[in-house]
Backbone as CSV, one residue per row, in Angstrom:
resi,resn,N_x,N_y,N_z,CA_x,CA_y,CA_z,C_x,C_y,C_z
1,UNK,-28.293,59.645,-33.495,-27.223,58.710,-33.765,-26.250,59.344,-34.740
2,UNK,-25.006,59.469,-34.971,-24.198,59.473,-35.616,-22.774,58.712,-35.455
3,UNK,-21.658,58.902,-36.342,-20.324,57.846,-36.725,-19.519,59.273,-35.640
4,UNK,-18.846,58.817,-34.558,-17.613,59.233,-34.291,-16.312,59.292,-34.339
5,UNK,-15.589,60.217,-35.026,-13.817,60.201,-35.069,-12.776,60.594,-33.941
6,UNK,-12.546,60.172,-33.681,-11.494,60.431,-32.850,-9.904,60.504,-32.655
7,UNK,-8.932,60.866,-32.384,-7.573,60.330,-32.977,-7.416,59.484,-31.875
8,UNK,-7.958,58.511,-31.210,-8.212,57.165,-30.983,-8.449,56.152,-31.851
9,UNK,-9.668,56.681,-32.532,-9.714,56.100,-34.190,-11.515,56.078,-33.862
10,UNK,-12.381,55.283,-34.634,-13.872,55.706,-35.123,-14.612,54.733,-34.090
11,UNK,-15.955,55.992,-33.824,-17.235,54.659,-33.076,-17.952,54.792,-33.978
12,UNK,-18.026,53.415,-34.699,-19.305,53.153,-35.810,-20.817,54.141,-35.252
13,UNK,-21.584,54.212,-34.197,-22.483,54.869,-34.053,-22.494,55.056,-32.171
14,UNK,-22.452,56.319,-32.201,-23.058,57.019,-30.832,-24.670,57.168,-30.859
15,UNK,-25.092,56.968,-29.787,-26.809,56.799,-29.813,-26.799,57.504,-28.331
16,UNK,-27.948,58.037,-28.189,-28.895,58.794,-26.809,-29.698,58.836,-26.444
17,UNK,-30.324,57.986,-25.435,-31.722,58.041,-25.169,-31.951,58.546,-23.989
18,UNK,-33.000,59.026,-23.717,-33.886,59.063,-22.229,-34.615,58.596,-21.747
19,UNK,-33.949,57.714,-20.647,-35.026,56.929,-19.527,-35.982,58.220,-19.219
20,UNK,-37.466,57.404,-18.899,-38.518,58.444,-18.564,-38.226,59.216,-17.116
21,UNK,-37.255,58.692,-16.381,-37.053,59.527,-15.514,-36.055,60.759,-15.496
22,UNK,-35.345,60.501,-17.209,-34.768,61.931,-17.610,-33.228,61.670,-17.733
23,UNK,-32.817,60.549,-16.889,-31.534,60.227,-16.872,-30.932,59.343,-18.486
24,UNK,-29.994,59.923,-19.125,-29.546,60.052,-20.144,-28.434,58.643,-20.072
25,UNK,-28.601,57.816,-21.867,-27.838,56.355,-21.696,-26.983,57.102,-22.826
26,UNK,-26.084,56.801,-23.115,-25.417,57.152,-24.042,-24.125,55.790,-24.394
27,UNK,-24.879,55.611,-25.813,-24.234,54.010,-26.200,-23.314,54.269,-27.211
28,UNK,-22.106,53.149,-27.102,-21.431,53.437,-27.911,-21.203,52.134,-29.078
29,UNK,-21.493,51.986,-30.373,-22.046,50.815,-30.724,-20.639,50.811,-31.889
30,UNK,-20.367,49.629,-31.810,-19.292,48.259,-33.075,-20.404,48.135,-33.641
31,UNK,-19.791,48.068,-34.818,-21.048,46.729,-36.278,-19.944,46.494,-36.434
32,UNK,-19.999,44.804,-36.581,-19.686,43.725,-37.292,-20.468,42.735,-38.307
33,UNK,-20.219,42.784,-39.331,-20.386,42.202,-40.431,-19.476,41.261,-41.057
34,UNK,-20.484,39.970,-41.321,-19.520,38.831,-41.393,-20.378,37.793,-42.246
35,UNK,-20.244,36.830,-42.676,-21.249,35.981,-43.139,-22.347,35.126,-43.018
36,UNK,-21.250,34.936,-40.899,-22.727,34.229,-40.291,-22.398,34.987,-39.267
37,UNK,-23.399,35.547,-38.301,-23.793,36.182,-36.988,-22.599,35.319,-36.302
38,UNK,-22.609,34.463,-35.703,-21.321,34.020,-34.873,-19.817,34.449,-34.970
39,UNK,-19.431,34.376,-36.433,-18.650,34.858,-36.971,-18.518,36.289,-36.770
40,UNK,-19.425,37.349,-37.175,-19.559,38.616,-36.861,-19.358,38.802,-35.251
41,UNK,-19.950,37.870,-34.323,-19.524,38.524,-32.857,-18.418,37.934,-32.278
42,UNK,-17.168,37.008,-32.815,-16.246,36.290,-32.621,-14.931,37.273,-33.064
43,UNK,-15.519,38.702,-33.939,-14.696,39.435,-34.679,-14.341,40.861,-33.580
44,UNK,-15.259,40.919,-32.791,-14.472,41.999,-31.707,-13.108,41.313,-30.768
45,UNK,-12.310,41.907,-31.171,-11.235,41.201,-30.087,-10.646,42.391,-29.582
46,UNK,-9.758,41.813,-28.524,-9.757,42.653,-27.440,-8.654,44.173,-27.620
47,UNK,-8.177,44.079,-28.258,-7.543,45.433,-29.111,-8.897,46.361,-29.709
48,UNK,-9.471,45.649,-30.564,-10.368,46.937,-31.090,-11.101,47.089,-30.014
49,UNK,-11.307,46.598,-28.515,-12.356,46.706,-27.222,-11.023,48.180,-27.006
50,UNK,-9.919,47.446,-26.906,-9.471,48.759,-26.564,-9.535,50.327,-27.131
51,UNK,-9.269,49.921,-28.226,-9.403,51.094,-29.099,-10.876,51.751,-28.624
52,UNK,-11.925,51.534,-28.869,-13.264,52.389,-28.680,-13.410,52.569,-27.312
53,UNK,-12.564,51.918,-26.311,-12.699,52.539,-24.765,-11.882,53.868,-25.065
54,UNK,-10.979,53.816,-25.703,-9.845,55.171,-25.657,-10.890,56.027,-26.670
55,UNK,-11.026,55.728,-27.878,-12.227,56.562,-28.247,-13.294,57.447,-27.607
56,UNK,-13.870,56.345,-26.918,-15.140,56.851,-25.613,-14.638,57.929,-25.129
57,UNK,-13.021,57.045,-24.013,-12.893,58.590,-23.401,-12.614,59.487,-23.857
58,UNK,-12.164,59.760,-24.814,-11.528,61.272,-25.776,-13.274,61.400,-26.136
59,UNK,-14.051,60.836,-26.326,-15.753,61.409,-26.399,-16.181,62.388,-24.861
60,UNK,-16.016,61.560,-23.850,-16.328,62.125,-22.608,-15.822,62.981,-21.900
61,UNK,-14.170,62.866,-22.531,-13.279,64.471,-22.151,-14.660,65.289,-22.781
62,UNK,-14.883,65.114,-24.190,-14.788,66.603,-25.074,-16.550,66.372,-24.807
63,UNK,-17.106,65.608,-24.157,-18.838,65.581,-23.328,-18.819,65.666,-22.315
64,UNK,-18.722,66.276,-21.220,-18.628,65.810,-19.732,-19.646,65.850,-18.918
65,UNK,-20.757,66.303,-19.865,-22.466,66.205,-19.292,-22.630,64.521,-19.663
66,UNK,-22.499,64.076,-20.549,-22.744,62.596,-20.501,-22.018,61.658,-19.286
67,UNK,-21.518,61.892,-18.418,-20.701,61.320,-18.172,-22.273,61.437,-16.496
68,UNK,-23.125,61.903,-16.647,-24.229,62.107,-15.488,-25.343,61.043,-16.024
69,UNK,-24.758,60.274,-17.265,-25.900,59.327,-17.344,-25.538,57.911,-17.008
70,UNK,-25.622,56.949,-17.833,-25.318,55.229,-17.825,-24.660,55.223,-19.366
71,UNK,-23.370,54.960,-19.381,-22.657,54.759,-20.439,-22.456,53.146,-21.222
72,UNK,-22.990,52.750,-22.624,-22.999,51.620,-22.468,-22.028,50.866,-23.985
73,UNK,-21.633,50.522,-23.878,-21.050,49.491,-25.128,-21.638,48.390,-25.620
74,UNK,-22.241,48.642,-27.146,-23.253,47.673,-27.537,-22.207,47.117,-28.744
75,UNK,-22.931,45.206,-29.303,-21.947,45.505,-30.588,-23.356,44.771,-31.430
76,UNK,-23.575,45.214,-32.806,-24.567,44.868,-33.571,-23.935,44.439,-34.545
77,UNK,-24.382,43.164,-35.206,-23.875,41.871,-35.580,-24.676,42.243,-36.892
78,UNK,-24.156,42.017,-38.337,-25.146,41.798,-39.480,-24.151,40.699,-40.236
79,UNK,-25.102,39.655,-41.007,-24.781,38.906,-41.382,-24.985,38.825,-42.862
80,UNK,-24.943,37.923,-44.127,-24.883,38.073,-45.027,-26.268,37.996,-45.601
81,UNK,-27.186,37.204,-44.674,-28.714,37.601,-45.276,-29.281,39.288,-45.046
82,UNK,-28.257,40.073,-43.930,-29.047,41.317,-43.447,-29.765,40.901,-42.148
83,UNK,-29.679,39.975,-41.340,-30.086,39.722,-40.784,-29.570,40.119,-39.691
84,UNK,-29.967,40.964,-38.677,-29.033,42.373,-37.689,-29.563,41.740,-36.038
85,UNK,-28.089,41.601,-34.898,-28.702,41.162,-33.966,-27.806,42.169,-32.928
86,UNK,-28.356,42.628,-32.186,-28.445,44.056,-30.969,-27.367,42.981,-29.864
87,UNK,-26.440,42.958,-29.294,-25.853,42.521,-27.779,-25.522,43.967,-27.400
88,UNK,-26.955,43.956,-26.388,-25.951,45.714,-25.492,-25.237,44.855,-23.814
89,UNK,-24.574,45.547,-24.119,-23.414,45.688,-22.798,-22.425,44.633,-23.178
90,UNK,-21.864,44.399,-24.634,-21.414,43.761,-24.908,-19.948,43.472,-24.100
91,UNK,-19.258,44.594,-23.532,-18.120,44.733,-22.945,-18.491,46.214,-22.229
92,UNK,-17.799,46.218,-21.104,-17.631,46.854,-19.970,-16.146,47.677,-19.597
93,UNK,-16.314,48.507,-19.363,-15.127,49.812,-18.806,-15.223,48.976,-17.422
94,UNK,-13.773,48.301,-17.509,-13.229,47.995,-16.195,-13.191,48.960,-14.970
95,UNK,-13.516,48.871,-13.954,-12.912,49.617,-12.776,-12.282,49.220,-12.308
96,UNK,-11.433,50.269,-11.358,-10.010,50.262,-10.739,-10.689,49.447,-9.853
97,UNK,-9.764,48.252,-8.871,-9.804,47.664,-7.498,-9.897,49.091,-6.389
């Protein structure tokens, strides 16, 4: 896991795992922090969705082996107790019609 920069602008954390059949997920994760969890996932709006899609791809230009796995957009929610909640596939890379 690490924080990505981009001159798109930042992915709070890139993550990589391997399904046991070898095929590679590569997530691209928001934290939001807020006071109550609802609040925290009410705070992605659709500009910063944009921003980390343009991010991603300036990731996948400069990766183009990732681009042979399942690419996913997660957003992880912490609230003011610390209390941390995972939504993967929070938003989706549109495809063309």
């Amino acid at each position: 896991m690490r924080r990505a920069r981009t001159a798109a602008g930042e992915i709070d954390i890139v993550a990589e795992k391997r399904a046991r059949c070898g095929k590679p997920l590569h997530a691209f994760i928001e934290v939001k922090a807020r006071p109550v969890l609802r609040d925290a996932a009410a705070a992605l709006l659709p500009r910063q969705q944009a921003r980390l899609l343009a991010a991603a791809d300036i990731l996948l230009g400069q990766n183009p082996g990732w681009m042979d796995g399942d690419i996913r957009f997660d957003l992880m929610l912490v609230d003011a107790a610390g209390t941390v909640r995972r939504i993967a596939n929070a938003f989706r890379i549109e495809q063309p019609a």
